[in-house]
Structure formats: C-alpha cells, structure tokens
FIDOVEX-870481 format. One record per residue (C-alpha): x, y, z. Coordinates in steps of 0.2 Angstrom, whole numbers, padded with zeros to 4 digits, always signed. Example, Ala and Ser with C-alpha at 12.3 -4.5 7.8 and 13.67 -1.06 7.14 Angstrom:
BEGIN
+0062-0022+0039
+0068-0005+0036
This chain:
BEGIN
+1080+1591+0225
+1071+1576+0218
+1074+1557+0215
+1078+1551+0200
+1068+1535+0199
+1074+1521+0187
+1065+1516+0172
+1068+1500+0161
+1066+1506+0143
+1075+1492+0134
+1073+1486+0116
+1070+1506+0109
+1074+1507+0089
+1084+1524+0086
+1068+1534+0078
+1058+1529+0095
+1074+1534+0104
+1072+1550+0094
+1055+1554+0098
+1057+1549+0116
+1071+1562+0116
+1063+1577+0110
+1047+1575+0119
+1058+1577+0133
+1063+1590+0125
+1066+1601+0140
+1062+1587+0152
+1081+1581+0157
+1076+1591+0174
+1063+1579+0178
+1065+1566+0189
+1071+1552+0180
+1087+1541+0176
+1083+1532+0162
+1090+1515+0157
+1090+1513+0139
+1097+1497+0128
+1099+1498+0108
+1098+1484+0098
+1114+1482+0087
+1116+1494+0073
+1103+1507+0077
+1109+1525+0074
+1108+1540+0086
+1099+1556+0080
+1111+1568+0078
+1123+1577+0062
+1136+1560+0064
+1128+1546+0065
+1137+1533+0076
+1133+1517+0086
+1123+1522+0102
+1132+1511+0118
+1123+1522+0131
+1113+1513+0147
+1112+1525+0156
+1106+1543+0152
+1106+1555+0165
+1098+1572+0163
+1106+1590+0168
+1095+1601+0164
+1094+1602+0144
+1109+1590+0144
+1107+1571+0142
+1124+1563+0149
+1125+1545+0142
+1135+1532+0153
+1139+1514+0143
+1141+1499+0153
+1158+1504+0159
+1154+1520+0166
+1160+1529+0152
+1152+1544+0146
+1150+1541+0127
+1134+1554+0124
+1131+1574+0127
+1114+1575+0121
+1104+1593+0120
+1088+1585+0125
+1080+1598+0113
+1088+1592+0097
+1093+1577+0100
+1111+1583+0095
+1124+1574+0104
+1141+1586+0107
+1153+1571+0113
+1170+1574+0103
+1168+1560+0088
+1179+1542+0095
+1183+1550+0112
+1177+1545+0129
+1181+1544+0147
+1172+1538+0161
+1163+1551+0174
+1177+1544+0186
+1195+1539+0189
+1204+1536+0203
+1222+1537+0205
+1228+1522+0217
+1247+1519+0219
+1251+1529+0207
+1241+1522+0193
+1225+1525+0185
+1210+1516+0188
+1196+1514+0178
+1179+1507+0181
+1174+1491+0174
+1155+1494+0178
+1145+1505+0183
+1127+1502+0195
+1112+1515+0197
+1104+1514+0214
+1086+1522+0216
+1084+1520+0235
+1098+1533+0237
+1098+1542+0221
+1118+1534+0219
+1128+1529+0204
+1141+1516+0210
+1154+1515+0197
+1167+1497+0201
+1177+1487+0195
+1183+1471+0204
+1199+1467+0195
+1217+1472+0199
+1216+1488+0209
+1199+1485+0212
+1187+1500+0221
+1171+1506+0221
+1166+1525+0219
+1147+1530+0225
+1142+1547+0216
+1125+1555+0222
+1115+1561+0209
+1103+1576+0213
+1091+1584+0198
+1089+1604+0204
+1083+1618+0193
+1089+1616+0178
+1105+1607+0182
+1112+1592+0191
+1124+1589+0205
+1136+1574+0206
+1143+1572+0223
+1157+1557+0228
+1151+1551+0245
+1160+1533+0248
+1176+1527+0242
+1181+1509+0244
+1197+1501+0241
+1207+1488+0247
+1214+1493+0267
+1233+1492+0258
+1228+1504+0241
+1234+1524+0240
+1220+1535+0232
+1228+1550+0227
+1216+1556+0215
+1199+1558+0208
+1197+1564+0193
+1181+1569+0184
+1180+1568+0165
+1186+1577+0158
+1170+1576+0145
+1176+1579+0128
+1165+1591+0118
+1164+1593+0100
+1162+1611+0101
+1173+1627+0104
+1166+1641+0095
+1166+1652+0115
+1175+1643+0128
+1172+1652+0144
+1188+1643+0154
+1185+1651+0170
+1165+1650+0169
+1168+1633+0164
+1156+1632+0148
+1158+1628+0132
+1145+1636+0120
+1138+1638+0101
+1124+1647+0095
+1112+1634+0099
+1120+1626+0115
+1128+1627+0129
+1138+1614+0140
+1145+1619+0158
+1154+1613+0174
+1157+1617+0190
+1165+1615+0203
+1155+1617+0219
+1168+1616+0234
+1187+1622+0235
+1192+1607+0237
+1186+1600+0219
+1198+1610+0208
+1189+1615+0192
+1206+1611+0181
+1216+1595+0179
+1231+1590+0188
+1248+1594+0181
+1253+1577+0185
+1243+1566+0173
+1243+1575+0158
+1241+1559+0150
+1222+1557+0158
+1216+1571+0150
+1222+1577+0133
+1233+1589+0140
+1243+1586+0123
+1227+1593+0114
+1224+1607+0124
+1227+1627+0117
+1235+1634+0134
+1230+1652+0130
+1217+1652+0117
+1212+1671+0120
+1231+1676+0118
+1231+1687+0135
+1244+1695+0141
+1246+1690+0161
+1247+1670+0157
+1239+1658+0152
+1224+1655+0161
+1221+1635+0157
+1231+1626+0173
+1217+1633+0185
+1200+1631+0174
+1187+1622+0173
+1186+1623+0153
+1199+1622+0139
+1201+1625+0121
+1208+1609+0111
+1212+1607+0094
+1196+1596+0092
+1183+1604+0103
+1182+1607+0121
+1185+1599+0138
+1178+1601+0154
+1186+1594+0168
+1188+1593+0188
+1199+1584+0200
+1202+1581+0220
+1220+1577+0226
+1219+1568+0244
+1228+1574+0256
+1226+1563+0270
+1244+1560+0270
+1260+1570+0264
+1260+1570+0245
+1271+1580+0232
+1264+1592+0220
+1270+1598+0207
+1273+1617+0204
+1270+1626+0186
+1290+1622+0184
+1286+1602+0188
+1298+1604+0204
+1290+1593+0217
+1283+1603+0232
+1278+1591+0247
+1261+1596+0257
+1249+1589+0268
+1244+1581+0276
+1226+1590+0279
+1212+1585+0291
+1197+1573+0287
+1193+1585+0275
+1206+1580+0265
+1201+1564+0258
+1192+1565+0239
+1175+1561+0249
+1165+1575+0246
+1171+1580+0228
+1156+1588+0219
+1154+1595+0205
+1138+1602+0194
+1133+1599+0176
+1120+1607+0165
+1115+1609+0147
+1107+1624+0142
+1100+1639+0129
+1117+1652+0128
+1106+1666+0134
+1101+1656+0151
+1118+1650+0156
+1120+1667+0169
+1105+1663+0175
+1108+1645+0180
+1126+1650+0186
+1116+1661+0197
+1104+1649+0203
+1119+1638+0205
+1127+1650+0217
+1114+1651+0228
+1107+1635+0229
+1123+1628+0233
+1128+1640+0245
+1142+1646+0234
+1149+1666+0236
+1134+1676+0230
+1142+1695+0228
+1131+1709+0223
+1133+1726+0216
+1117+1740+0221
+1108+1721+0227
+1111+1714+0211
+1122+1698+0208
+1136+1704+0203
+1141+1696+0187
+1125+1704+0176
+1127+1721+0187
+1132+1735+0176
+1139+1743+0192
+1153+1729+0191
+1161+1739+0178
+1162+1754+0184
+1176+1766+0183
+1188+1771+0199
+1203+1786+0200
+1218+1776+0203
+1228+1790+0215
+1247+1785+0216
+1247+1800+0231
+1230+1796+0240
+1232+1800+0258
+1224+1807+0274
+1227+1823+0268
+1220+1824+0251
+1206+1810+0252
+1190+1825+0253
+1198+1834+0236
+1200+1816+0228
+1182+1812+0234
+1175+1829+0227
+1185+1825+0210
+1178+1809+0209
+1160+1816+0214
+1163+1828+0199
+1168+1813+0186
+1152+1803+0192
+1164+1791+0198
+1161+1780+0215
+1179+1772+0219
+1195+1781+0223
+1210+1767+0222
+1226+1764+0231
+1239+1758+0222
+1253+1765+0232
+1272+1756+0223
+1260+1743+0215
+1258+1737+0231
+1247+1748+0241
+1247+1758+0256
+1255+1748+0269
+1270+1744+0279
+1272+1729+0275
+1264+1714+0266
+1255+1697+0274
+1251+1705+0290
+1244+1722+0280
+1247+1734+0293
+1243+1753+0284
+1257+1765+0281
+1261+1784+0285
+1248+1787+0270
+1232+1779+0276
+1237+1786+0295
+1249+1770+0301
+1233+1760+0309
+1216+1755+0305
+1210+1769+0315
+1218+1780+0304
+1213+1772+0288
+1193+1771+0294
+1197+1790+0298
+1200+1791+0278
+1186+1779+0273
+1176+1792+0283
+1183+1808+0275
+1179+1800+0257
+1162+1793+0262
+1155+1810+0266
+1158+1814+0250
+1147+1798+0245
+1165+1790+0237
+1170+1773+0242
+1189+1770+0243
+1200+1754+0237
+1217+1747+0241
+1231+1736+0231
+1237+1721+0238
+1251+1708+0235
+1238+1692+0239
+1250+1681+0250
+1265+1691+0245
+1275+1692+0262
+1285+1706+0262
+1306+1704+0266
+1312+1724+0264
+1311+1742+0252
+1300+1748+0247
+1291+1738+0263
+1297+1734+0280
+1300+1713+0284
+1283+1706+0288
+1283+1698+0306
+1278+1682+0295
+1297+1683+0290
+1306+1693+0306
+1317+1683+0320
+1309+1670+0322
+1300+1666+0305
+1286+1659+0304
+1287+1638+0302
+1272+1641+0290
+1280+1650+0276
+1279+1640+0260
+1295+1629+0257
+1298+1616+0243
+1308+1600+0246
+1319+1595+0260
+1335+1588+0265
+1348+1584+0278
+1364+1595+0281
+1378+1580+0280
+1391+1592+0289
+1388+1604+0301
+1387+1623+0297
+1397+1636+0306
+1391+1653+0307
+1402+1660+0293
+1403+1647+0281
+1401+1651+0263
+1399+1632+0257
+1386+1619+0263
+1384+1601+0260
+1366+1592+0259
+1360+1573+0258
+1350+1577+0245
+1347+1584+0229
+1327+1590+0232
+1330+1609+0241
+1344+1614+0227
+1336+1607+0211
+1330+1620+0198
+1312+1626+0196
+1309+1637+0211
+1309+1656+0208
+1326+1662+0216
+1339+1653+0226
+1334+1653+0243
+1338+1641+0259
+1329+1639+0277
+1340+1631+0290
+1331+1635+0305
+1329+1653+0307
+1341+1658+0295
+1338+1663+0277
+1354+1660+0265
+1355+1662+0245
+1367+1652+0236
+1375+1653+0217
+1380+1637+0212
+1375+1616+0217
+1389+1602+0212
+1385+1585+0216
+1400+1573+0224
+1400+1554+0228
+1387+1556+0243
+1381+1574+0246
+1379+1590+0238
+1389+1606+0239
+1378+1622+0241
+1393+1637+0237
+1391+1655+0234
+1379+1658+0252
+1374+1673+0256
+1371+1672+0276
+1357+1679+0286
+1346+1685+0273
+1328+1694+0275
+1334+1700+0293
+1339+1686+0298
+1354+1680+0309
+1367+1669+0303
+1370+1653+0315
+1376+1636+0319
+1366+1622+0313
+1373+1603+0316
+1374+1589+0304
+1357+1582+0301
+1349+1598+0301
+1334+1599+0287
+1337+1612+0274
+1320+1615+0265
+1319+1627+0249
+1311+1644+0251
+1298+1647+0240
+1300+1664+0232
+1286+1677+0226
+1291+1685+0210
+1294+1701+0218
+1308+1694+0230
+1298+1689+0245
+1295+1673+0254
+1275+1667+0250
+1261+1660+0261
+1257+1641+0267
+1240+1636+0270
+1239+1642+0288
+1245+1659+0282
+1234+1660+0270
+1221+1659+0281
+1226+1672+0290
+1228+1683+0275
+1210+1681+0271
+1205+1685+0289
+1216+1701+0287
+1209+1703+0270
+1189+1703+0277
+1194+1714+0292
+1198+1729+0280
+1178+1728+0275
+1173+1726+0291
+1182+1736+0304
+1191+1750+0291
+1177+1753+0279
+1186+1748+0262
+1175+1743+0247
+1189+1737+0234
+1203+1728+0234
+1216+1718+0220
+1220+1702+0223
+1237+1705+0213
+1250+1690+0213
+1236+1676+0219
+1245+1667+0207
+1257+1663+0222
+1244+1653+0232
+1245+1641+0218
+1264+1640+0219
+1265+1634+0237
+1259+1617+0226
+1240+1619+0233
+1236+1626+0215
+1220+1633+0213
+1214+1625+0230
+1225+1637+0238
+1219+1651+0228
+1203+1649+0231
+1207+1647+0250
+1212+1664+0249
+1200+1673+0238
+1183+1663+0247
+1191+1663+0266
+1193+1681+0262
+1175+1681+0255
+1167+1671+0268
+1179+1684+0284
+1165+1699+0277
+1153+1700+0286
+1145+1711+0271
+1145+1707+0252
+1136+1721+0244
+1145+1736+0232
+1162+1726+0235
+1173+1726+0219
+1186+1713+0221
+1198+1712+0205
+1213+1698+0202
+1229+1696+0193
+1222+1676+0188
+1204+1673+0187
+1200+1654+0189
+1186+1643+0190
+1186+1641+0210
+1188+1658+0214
+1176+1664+0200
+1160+1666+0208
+1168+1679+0222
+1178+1688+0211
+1170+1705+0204
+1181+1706+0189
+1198+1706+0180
+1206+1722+0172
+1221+1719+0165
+1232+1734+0160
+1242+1738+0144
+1248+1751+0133
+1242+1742+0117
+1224+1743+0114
+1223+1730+0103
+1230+1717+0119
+1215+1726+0130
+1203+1721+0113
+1208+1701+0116
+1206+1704+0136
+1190+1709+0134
+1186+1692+0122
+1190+1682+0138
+1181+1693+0151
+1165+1691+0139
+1167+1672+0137
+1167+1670+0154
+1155+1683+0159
+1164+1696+0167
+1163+1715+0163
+1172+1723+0153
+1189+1732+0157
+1203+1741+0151
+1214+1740+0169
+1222+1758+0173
+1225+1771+0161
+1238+1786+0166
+1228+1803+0160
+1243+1815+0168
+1250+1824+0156
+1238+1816+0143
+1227+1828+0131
+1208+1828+0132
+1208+1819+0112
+1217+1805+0118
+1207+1804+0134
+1191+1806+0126
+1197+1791+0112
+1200+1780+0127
+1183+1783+0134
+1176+1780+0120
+1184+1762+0117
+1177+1759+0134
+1159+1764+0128
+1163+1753+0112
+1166+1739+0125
+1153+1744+0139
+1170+1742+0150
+1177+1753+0163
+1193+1762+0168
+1205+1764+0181
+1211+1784+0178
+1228+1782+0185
+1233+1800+0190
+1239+1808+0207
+1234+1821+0218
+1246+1833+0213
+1243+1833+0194
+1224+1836+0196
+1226+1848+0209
+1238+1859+0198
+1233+1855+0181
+1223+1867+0170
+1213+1854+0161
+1206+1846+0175
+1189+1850+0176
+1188+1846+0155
+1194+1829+0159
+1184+1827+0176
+1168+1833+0164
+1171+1821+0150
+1174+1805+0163
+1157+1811+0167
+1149+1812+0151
+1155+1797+0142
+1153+1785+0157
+1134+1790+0159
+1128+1786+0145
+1139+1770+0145
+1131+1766+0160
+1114+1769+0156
+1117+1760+0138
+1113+1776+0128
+1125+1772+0111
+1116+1763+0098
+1125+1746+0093
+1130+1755+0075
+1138+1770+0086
+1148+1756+0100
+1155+1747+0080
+1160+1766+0075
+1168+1769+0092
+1176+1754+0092
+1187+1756+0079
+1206+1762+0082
+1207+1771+0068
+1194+1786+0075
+1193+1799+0088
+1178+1806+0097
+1172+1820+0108
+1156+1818+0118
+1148+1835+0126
+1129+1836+0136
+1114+1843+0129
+1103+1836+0142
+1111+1832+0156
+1111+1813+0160
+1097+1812+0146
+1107+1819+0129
+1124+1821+0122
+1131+1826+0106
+1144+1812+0099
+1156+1820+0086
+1170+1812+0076
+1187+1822+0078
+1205+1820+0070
+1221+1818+0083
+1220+1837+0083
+1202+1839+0088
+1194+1845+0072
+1176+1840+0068
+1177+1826+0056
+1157+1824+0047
+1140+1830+0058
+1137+1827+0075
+1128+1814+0081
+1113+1812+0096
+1115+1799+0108
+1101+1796+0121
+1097+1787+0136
+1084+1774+0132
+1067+1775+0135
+1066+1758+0146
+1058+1743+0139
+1056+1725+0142
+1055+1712+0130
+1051+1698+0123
+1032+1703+0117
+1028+1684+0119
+1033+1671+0129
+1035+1654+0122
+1023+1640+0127
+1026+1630+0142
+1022+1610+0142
+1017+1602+0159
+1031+1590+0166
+1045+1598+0155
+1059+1608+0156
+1055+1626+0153
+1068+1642+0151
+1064+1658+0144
+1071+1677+0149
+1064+1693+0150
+1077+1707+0145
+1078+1727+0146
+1086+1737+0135
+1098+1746+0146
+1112+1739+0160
+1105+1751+0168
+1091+1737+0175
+1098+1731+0195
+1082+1719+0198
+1069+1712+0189
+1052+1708+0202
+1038+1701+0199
+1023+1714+0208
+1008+1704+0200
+0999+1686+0196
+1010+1672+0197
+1024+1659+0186
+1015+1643+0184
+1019+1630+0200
+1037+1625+0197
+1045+1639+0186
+1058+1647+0196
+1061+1667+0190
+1076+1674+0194
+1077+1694+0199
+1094+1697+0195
+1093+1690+0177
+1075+1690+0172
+1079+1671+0168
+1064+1659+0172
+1068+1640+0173
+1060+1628+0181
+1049+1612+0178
+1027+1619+0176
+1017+1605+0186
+1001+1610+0183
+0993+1616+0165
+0985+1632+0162
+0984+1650+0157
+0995+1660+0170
+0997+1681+0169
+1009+1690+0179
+1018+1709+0178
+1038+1710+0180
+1046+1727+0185
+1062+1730+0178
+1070+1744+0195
+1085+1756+0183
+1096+1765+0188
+1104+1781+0182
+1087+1792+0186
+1078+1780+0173
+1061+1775+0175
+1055+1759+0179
+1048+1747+0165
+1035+1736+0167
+1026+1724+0156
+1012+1711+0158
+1016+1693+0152
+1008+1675+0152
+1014+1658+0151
+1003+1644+0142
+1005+1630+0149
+0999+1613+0140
C-alpha cells in the first residue's frame, strides 16, 4: 500500500487537464490525490462535453473517481482515454449515512495526507463526520470507513456507498460487480461480509431503485439484483454497497417488505469498518485484478488442480448425479465415472441429500447413518480416484418426511430459530384452545411464507387474523405442530412469527447459521467430501440478514475447511458477498434455450459454464450426444442425473459412458475450433463425436434425430499449446501498466515465470497470466513464462520482454 500525497494543481484549462490525464494514462495507481480547480466554462475531454466540478480526483487503477466540493462523485474517468462514464446529470456522493431515519448527505468533503483520509462533513442539521481511508494497491483502490461522528443523541442506521451511476451496460456482471464495454471496465467490491455488495430494500429512494432492471438476464431461479453489487438500469449501470448498524435492535425488511427485527450484534456491528474496493480496468484484466483482490485482501481464495478457481477449466467439470448412491454401490459408480473421464459422483438423495435430517446434517441409512460411515464411502470412491458430492438444504432446518425433525426444532426448540415480529398474548392460552388473541398486529400480518406461531415451545398454524377494538384474533390453530407439545401459556406471553423455508421447515438465525457452516466445513475435513450445493441459501437472507447472512453461511463454511483445493461448491443464488468462495452455479431446466440465458449470466460474472443436471435414463445416445455437444458449444459442464440401477442394467451404458468421455475431453482440452463451438451451438443440429486418437483426435459428424450422417465428418484436435501475445506492449516508468499473456487451451492450470525477470514493480499473476503493476525503474527486461496443461498436453513456453521508457 502507498500514500497518496496531495498535490495543488489549480487553475488547469481543459486541454492541459487533458494532457495531464493521458500522460497518466495508466498512472491512476500511482501515488497521488490530485486536487484540481477549473476555471469556469472549461469543458472535459470526453464524447459529451459538460462542465467539470471535480476537486478531487482519486485514482483506482485505470479509473479516475472525481469528488466535487461536496463529496459528490461527478466523474468516472478511464485515465487512458480521458472518457468519463458517469451517467450524464446524475451524481451522488461516495457516502450517506442514515441518521434517524433520514438521509444525510455531506456538505463537504476534506483530503487528509498525513493519514491517507477523506473526511466527508457537513455541520448543519444532522451534522456528522465520516473518515474514509484511502489505500492505492495494484491496480485498484480501497476505501475503508474508520470513524464516525455524530451527535451522542443521533441513530446511524446506515451507510450507504454510491451507488456510482455509470453510463454504460453493454455486460453487467451483477454478482462480480463490474460494469464493462469493449474498451472499459468499471468494478466494485465489497471486501467484508458485513459491507453488503447490494442496496438496501429500505431506501429505494437513495438509489435508483425505480430505474433498475431486476432480472436483466431473464434467469429462471429469481432475480438475482437484491444481493449484488452491480445492476442494470434503463440508463446505464450502478454499482453500489451498503452497512446496516446493528449495534442495537433494528427491523429489516424481508423480500415481502414484512419487518423482521434483529440485532443487536457485537462491536462488530456498527458501520465502522465498511470497505469497499474500486478499480478501472482493460476487459481482459478485470479476472486478474479480482484475483489480486482476493488475495490481497485476505478474501476466500479457492482453487481447482492449484489454480484459482474462477479461470480454472476444472471448475466446469462434469459429475454423475446418482439418485441411489450408497455404500453399496459407490466402487461400480466410481469405476463408471472412471470410465466417462468423470471425477465427481453427486448425491442428491429427495433434492435434499443423503441425511437424516437437515440443520444439524447427520447421514442417513445410505451414506452408513454417521460420518464414519460416510468417510468409509468417500474411501471406497477415492480408490477409484473419484471424489464424491453431497446436496444440502443451506440453513433449511428439517420439521418431518421425507426427513426426521432436526434437534434445532425437537422439545425444546432451539430460541435461535429465525422468527419475524413479536407480540403479547392479551388472554391466556389453554391447552386446547382453537382461537388466540394478540396485542399486536406484527406476528399475524402478511408476507412471511406460511402461517406459523411460537409461544414458547409450541409451534401452532392458524387460518384466519380479525382485528377487534384492542387485540387480534388468531383462529383456525392447529396445536403442537413440528413435534411439539401443545401447552398453557398466560396472558402476556410473546408470540413471535416463525419464519418458514419454502419447503415447510423453520429456518436458521445467525447463531445457527454459524453452526451450519461449522457442520458444513466438517464434511471436508473429517468425512472426505469434495462438493456440495448450497440449495435454498436464499433463506439466510430471509431471516432479514439479507446477503450478510448469506455470506455468513457460505464464507463461515469456507473459512471451517481447513483445505480449499479441488472443492466444487455450487448455489441456488449467486451474490456479490458470497461470490469469491462459491465455485459455480448450474441451474437446471428442461428448456435449452433458458440454459442459453443462464449461461449469459454465468459469463458476465465469470463463472463456468453449466447446464445444471441432465436425466440420461431412458434417454437415447442422439439426444445425449446433442446435449454434450451444447455443453462443448458453451465450454460448460453437466450434472448426468441417473441412478445406479439404470446404468447397472441398461444395454447402452457403456456407449453413453464412452461418449461422456469423448466429448468432455476435448472440451476440456479446447480441441473444437470457434466455427465448430457456433455449429454446435445451434438447436437445430445433432452430432456424434467418436476417437481416432485417443485424447489427441476425434471425428465430429453431423446427424439427423435418427442418427443418420448428415454432410462429411469433421477432425477435431487437441491444440498444439501456444502462448501469445507475440509482443508485449511498452511499458513507461511511473505508470500503470497491464498486459496478459494467454494459451490457447483451458487446459493451462498455472502460468510461472522459470526465467529473467518483470521490471521492479509489475506484479504477474500465475493463475491468469495477467501482469499489472506500476515499472519503477526503465530498461529492457527478458524473461520466459511456462504455461503447466493439463489433459496429457505439453507445456508451452515462450520468451518475452517488456521495454520500459
């Protein structure tokens, strides 16, 4: 990290503004925070022409953030160009607070060197004063809140960041949080759980909300937008981030706007301690800074053969989804999988998995009834050199069929179960009453899946709410639900809403949750399994903790392994807090053209490409084949859902095993040619793939539905491994520099340098082949990256230098 000195550059016309800006070119990651006054009417250098009202410019790596007196951000400047992206006529300032229950703005904003602070104040009305650290690392820039001052009497309840509007939306990746063209690209993340990359439900007011497109990839399992970082408007693009305070109780609203009260938390619950980081760069360099990101902010950092796991091509990879996997067939699934080239054999046992019951995640009958048991058939698969994945219901707490009642829900339930709001019995409750009467409206009122009361120890469902002169009438109770007992409770008794999962069950607080992920992390380290769903995580988020309390779960489960290689997680939301641990998504559906728009979204936000679980029993070989081969026009992998009992009995088995194998290597190894992937691609064809060589050669033949030939065969080959660029551009001492070196396979799992050297200050980045950093000395520097492959390719090696002037 390095200071960023202040320098007074008053009294610049727009053209020297201009040519200040591209000298800088790439040098928005060095050191500086320059202060910059316009004289009236000049006009900054970019496609619209406005009135420049920046003081402040700031840089993140090739972004230039411009601050006007206010605090206001009012530029987005691609230090390159000179282009600035802020959405024409909109601006907001870096930061908000919430106070009482009204937004606050700054009036002013201060830039302090000795401590590398922005102080954004204002000293009228609800006055405060917010102190942001500014830190300028490779290539980005991270903001961090570190004081907050009000008066002794004032509520902050919120600090918001942005959100910055941007002019652009030709690829929003929402949960990546970047907004990108062909020339630029803008990003924002979040760098703690605790600073939600989204924007709170309750000021839609703050933040364009009205504007925004809530599912701008149409997919199918919801709209993804309430828990991300980026979203799509009518005009552009925001990108935004918030902190709610939780020092004491506060109310939050659910997707349904029903109030759900929370809190309060520990010091670690006040907005102190929000950060975010910001960064402008090239489209082809963002994986790399999100990588550098990762790491140098000590965020999750999963990898896939060693390589970080969002540019691995093993994070696509194919699994057998076996409805019947059990201890006694787990070595024939394992050799089946060995025989379809296939690494992963999957659990999804009643779309729940392979347990008793759900929150605690005790195994069932079919993984041996304990973790013993299960390791025993972890064991049995690994010998086989297969690794074996299980389904699981997130912070689902089971309540009965097809599970047992979770001892989270059995006498006496857990306190920590999620509940909504509160209120007083206002008569007493006999043991077989049918009708209850509240003092309040809050446990009864609409917008909570299901109908479900807690008094006590006691679950009870009701039908029907009717409000008198001073209390409610709950009628149509259905007593002692969930295993519990029905009992007396007197009259001032709370009664607290249940929150329900959508599958029946009670969910998860923030304590549970916890303990979930412990759970969650102990099935990698004490039983052996290498995959696991996290299916219905939306629930942590409808405990009112939003995406806090889905990252909680996803990270704390994350941060319980005590491993983090060759571990495939997969979700049913992916979100901006949760993204970095997350492996993937792989959303499943019948209609291929719904998979076509999943896979849009998974590429904006760079995850591999899926097309979720795929039943092949009873399925011919064509229409096998036809799916395999949208998954090689995609590079994305499959979830073949069978079960045991098919593929033991079935005659076609080892065709279908065969082709698996076949189309997925040369997937994997990247042997179809861009004009084959377009050919494959589209809906209207069918395909067979056979070996000529194996793992080297294959024959690609156009079929009709019935099979027959359709035109000559065509040869797909693995690639002959090869890095490029030929030439690397120029480097110029004390300026930003980016370039990438790129194979031309997925098959590449590290890129190492093994001779000479970058020039001081360039940073190279073995996962991507990125290199970003600032040069500090001029020169002529040579060095030799190895590109390590996969698949039984060869290596690929190539000598390079950078010029620096």
């Amino acid at each position: 990290m390095r200071p960023l000195p202040l320098s007074n550059c008053a009294g610049f016309t727009a053209g020297r503004l201009t040519r200040q800006l591209r000298r800088r070119a790439s040098r928005s990651d060095s050191p500086r925070l320059a202060a910059i006054g316009v004289a009236r009417g000049a006009r900054h250098f970019r496609q619209e022409s406005r009135k420049m009202t920046s003081t402040l410019h700031i840089p993140a790596g090739y972004l230039t953030l411009g601050l006007d007196a206010t605090g206001a951000v009012v530029e987005l400047i691609d230090s390159r160009s000179g282009r600035n992206y802020i959405s024409p006529g909109k601006s907001v300032p870096l930061v908000r607070l919430v106070i009482n229950g009204v937004l606050a703005k700054p009036a002013g904003v201060r830039w302090s060197s000795a401590d590398n602070t922005l102080s954004f104040v204002n000293d009228a009305g609800l006055a405060f004063e917010v102190d942001v650290r500014v830190l300028q690392k490779n290539g980005y820039a991270t903001f961090e809140v570190t004081r907050v001052s009000t008066d002794p009497a004032s509520d902050v309840q919120t600090l918001l960041w942005g959100p910055l509007p941007v002019a652009i939306n030709q690829t929003v990746g929402e949960a990546a949080g970047v907004v990108r063209d062909n020339e630029f690209a803008i990003g924002l993340k979040p760098l703690n759980d605790r600073t939600e990359g989204a924007w709170p439900k309750e000021y839609p007011q703050y933040g364009w909300e009205s504007d925004v497109i809530p599912n701008p990839y149409n997919v199918d399992v919801a709209a993804l937008e309430p828990w991300c970082a980026a979203a799509k408007t009518s005009w552009g693009a925001v990108l935004r981030a918030f902190t709610f305070d939780y020092t004491r109780r506060r109310d939050r609203l659910n997707p349904n706007d029903y109030p759900i009260p929370l809190g309060p938390l520990d010091s670690a619950g006040s907005v102190i301690g929000s950060k975010i980081a910001l960064y402008g760069s090239a489209p082809e360099l963002v994986t790399t800074l999100l990588s550098f990101i990762a790491s140098g902010e000590n965020l999750p950092y999963p990898t896939q053969n060693g390589q970080w796991q969002k540019v691995a091509q093993a994070s696509s990879q194919s699994s057998f989804v076996l409805d019947d996997l059990d201890t006694g067939n787990v070595g024939k699934a394992a050799r089946f999988a060995n025989s379809a080239g296939i690494n992963y054999i999957y659990s999804p046992r009643n779309f729940r998995g392979p347990w008793k019951y759900t929150g605690h995640y005790q195994f069932d009958f079919t993984f041996g009834d304990s973790d013993n048991g299960a390791e025993k058939l972890v064991e049995a698969a690994k010998e086989h050199g297969v690794r074996v994945g299980v389904h699981t219901m997130s912070d689902f707490i089971s309540v009965g069929p097809p599970t047992s009642i979770d001892p989270y829900v059995s006498p006496p339930a857990d306190p920590r179960l999620a509940l909504g709001g509160q209120a007083a019995l206002s008569r007493p409750l006999n043991m077989t009453s049918k009708i209850l009467y509240l003092s309040g409206f809050a446990p009864v009122r609409d917008g909570i899946n299901e109908k479900m009361l807690r008094i006590g120890n006691e679950f009870i469902s009701f039908n029907a709410v009717q409000r008198g002169v001073t209390e409610w009438q709950v009628s149509g109770l259905t007593r002692g639900q969930w295993g519990s007992v029905p009992a007396e409770a007197a009259r001032g008794t709370p009664v607290a809403r249940v929150i329900v999962n959508s599958y029946g069950g009670a969910i998860g607080g923030l304590g549970i949750i916890d303990e979930i992920a412990t759970r969650l992390g102990a099935l990698r380290n004490n039983v052996g399994i290498r995959s696991h769903s996290f299916d219905g995580v939306e629930s942590a988020s409808q405990t009112g903790w939003g995406s806090f309390g889905i990252a909680r779960l996803i990270n704390g489960t994350y941060a319980a392994q005590t491993g983090h290689d060759g571990y495939i997680s997969e979700t049913s939301r992916m979100t901006s807090n949760a993204w970095d641990t997350l492996t993937r998504a792989s959303w499943s559906n019948s209609d291929i053209d719904q998979l076509y728009r999943d896979n849009a979204f998974y590429q904006a936000n760079y995850l591999p490409g899926m097309l979720g679980w795929f039943d092949i029993t009873g399925v011919s070989l064509t229409m096998i084949e036809t799916r395999l081969a949208r998954g090689a026009a995609l590079n994305a992998g499959i979830g073949f859902q069978s079960t045991m009992a098919f593929l033991l009995s079935a005659e076609s088995t080892p065709d279908i095993l065969d082709k698996i194998k076949q189309w997925e290597t040369a997937r994997n190894l990247g042997a179809f040619t861009e004009k084959q992937r377009a050919a494959l691609r589209d809906q209207t064809t069918s395909w067979t793939l056979k070996s000529v060589t194996p793992g080297q050669s294959w024959s690609l033949q156009q079929v009709n539905a019935e099979g027959v030939p359709i035109g000559a065969p065509q040869t797909v080959s693995a690639p002959t491994p090869q890095l490029g660029p030929a030439v690397l551009p120029v480097a110029t001492q004390g300026a930003l520099y980016g370039a990438k070196i790129t194979t031309n396979t997925p098959a590449t799992v590290r890129f190492t340098v093994t001779n000479g050297g970058l020039p001081p200050g360039l940073q190279f980045n073995q996962d991507t082949g990125g290199i970003i950093g600032t040069p500090r000395k001029t020169g002529r520097y040579t060095f030799t990256v190895t590109a390590t492959n996969d698949g039984g390719l060869a290596d690929a090696r190539a000598v390079y230098t950078i010029l620096v002037q």
